[in-house]
C-alpha positions as CSV (number, residue, x, y, z in Angstrom):
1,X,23.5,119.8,126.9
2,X,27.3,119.1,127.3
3,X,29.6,117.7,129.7
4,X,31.1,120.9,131.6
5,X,34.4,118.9,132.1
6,X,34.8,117.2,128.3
7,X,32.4,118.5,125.9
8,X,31.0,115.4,125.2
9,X,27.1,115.8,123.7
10,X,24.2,114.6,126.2
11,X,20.5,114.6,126.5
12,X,18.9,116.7,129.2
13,X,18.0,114.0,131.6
14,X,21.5,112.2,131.8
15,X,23.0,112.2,135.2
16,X,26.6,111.1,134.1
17,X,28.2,111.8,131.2
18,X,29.0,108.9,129.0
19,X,32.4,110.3,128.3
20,X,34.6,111.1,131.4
21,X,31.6,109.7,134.3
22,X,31.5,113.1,135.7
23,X,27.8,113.8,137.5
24,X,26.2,116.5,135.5
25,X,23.9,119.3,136.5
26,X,21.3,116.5,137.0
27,X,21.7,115.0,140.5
28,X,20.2,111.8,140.5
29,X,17.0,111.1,142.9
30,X,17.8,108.9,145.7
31,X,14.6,108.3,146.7
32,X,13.4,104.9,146.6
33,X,11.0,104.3,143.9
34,X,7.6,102.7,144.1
35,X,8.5,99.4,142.3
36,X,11.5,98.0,140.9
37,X,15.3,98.5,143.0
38,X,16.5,101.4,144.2
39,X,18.6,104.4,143.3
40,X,21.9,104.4,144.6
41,X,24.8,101.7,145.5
42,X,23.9,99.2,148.2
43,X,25.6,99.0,151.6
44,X,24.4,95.2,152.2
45,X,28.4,94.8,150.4
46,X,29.5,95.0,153.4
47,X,27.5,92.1,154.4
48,X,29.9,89.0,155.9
49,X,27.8,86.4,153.6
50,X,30.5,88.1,150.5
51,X,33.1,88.1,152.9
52,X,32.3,84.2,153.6
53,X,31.9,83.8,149.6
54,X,35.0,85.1,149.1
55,X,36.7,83.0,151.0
56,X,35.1,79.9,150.3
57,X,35.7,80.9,146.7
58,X,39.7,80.7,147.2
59,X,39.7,77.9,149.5
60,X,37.7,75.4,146.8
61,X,40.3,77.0,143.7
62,X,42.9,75.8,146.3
63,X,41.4,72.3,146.7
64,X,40.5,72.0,143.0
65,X,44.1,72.7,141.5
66,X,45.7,70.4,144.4
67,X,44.0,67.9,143.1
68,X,44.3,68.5,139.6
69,X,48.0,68.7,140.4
70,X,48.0,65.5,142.2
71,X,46.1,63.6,139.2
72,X,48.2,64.9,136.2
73,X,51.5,63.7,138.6
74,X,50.2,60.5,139.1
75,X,48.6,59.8,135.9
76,X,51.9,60.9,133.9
77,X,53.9,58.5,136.1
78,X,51.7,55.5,135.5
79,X,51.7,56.4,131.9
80,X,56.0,56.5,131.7
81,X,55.6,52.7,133.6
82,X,52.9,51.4,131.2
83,X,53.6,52.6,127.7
84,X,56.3,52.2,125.4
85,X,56.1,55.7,123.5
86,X,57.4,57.7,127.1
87,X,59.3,56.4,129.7
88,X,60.0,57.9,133.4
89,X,61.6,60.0,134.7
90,X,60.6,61.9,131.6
91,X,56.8,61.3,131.8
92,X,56.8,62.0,135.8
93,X,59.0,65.5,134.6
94,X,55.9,66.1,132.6
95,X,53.2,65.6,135.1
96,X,55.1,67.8,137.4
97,X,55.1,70.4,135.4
98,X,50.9,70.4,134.3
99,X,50.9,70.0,137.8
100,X,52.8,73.3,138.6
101,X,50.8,74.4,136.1
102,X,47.3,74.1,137.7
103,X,48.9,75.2,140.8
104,X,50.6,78.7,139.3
105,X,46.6,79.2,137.9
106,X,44.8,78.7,140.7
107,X,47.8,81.1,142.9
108,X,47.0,83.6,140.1
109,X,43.1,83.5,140.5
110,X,43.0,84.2,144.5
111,X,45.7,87.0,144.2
112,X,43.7,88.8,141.6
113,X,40.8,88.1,143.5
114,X,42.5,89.7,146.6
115,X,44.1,92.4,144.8
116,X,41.5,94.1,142.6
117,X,40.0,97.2,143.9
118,X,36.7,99.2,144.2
119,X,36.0,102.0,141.1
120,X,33.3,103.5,140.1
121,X,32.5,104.0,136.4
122,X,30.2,104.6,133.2
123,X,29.3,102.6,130.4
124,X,30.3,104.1,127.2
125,X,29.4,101.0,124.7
126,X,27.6,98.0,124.1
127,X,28.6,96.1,120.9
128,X,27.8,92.5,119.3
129,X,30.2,91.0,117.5
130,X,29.4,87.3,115.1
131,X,32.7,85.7,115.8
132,X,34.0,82.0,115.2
133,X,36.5,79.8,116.8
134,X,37.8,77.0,115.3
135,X,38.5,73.7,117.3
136,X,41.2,70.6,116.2
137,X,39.0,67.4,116.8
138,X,42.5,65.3,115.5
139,X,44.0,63.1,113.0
140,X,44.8,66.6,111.2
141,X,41.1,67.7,111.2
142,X,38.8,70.5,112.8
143,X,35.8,72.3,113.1
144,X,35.0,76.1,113.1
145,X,32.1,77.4,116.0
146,X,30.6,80.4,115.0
147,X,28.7,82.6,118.2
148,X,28.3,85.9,118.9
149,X,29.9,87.8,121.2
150,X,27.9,90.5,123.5
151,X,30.2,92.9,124.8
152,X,29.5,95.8,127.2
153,X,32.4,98.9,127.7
154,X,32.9,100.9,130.9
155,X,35.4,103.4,131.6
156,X,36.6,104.1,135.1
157,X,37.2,107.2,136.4
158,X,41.1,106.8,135.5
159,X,39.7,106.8,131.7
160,X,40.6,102.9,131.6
161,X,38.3,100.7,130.1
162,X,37.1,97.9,130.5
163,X,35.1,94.9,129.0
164,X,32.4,92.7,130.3
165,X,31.4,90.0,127.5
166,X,29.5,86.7,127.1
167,X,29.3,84.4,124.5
168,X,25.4,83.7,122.6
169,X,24.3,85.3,125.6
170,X,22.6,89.2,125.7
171,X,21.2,89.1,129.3
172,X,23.7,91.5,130.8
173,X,24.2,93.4,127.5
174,X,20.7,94.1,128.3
175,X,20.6,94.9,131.6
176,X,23.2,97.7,131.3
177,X,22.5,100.7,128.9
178,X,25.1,103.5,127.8
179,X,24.9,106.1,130.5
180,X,25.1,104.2,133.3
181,X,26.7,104.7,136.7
182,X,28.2,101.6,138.0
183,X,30.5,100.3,140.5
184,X,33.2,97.7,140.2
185,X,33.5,95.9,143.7
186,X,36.6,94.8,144.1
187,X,37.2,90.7,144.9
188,X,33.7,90.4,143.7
189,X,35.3,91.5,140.4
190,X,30.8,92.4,139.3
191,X,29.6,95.5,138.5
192,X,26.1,96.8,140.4
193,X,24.1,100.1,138.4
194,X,23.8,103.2,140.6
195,X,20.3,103.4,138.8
196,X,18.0,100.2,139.4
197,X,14.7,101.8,140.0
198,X,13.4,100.8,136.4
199,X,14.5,96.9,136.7
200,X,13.1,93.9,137.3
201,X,16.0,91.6,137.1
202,X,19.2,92.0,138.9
203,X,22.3,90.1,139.4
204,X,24.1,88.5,141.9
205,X,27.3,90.5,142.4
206,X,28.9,87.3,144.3
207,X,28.3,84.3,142.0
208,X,26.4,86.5,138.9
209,X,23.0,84.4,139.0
210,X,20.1,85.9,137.8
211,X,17.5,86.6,140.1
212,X,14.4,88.2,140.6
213,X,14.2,91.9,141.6
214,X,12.1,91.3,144.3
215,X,14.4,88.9,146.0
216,X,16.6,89.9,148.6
217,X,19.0,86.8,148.6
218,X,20.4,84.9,145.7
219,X,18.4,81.4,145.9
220,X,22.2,80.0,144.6
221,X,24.9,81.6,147.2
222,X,22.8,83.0,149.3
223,X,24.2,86.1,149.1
224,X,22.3,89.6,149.5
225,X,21.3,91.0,146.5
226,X,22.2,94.5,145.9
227,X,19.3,96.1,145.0
């Protein structure tokens, strides 16, 4: 058959077309299936253990960069009073701006966090790629690490896309198969499948451990598993 709103080619049981996301003829069963998770997104998001993640989340990038800050400040200052290659106030200048630095990254991290929204979406892709990145080890020397890259494409419902990868590691480019409904949750910034009836995995959509289907809490953040 073919999407009614793009034209795009499908099989007969698809439920979302693997072009635009539109829902097909084919209206997905949202019954709960004998084994496995279930059909349809979960409302345990709306659980305050995310909300508590979340926050926790922010408040330890906070701490982390502080100190990171404090450390490169300090340590650049002893360094202008010690050595005889940099002297303050031009080594302190330095420290305060890595400081800055860590400070400006960890600012950017919570305001994404709070800013991203909520989409739903389809993927439209999976691809492996055998890339290689090369590293300077010093005295004008360097090394080149090769590792493949497993990369899984979903387009909103905007048409944007959007990439999920991870380096020498296929567990998620296994878990999610073209033609898949899936929601973005917004803070979270994890997808969950509309579709989980036929898994036995799943991840945590708060700090992306993998867990057992048959859990209901992540044994890590002790978040509920959307399953």
């Amino acid at each position: 058959m073919y999407c009614k709103h793009c034209g795009t080619a499908l099989s007969d049981d698809t439920h979302f077309c693997t072009g635009c996301g539109t829902q097909t003829g084919n209206p997905p069963d949202s019954r709960p299936p004998a084994g496995g998770g279930r059909i349809g997104y979960s409302e345990r998001i709306h659980d305050p253990a995310f909300a508590r993640y979340l926050k926790n989340t922010s408040r330890w990038s906070a701490l982390f960069s502080i100190i990171l800050a404090i450390a490169a400040v300090i340590g650049l200052y002893i360094y202008g009073e010690t050595s005889r290659e940099m002297e303050n106030p031009q080594a302190l200048f330095i420290g305060l701006g890595i400081g800055g630095m860590f400070l400006l990254i960890a600012l950017y991290s919570i305001i994404s966090r709070k800013t991203s929204k909520t989409w739903d979406g389809v993927v439209v892709d999976k691809t492996i790629k055998q890339k290689s990145r090369r590293h300077d080890t010093g005295d004008n020397d360097s090394t080149i690490h090769y590792y493949t890259e497993y990369a899984v494409i979903v387009r909103d419902e905007r048409g944007k896309t959007h990439r999920m990868t991870a380096e020498d590691d296929d567990a998620r480019y296994n878990y999610f198969q073209v033609g898949d409904q899936v929601r973005h949750h917004g803070g979270l910034n994890s997808y969950e499948k509309y579709d989980k009836s036929r898994d036995s995995i799943i991840f945590c959509k708060a700090c992306a451990t993998l867990c057992d289907i048959g859990d209901d809490i992540c044994y890590r953040c002790k978040c509920p598993l959307l399953k």
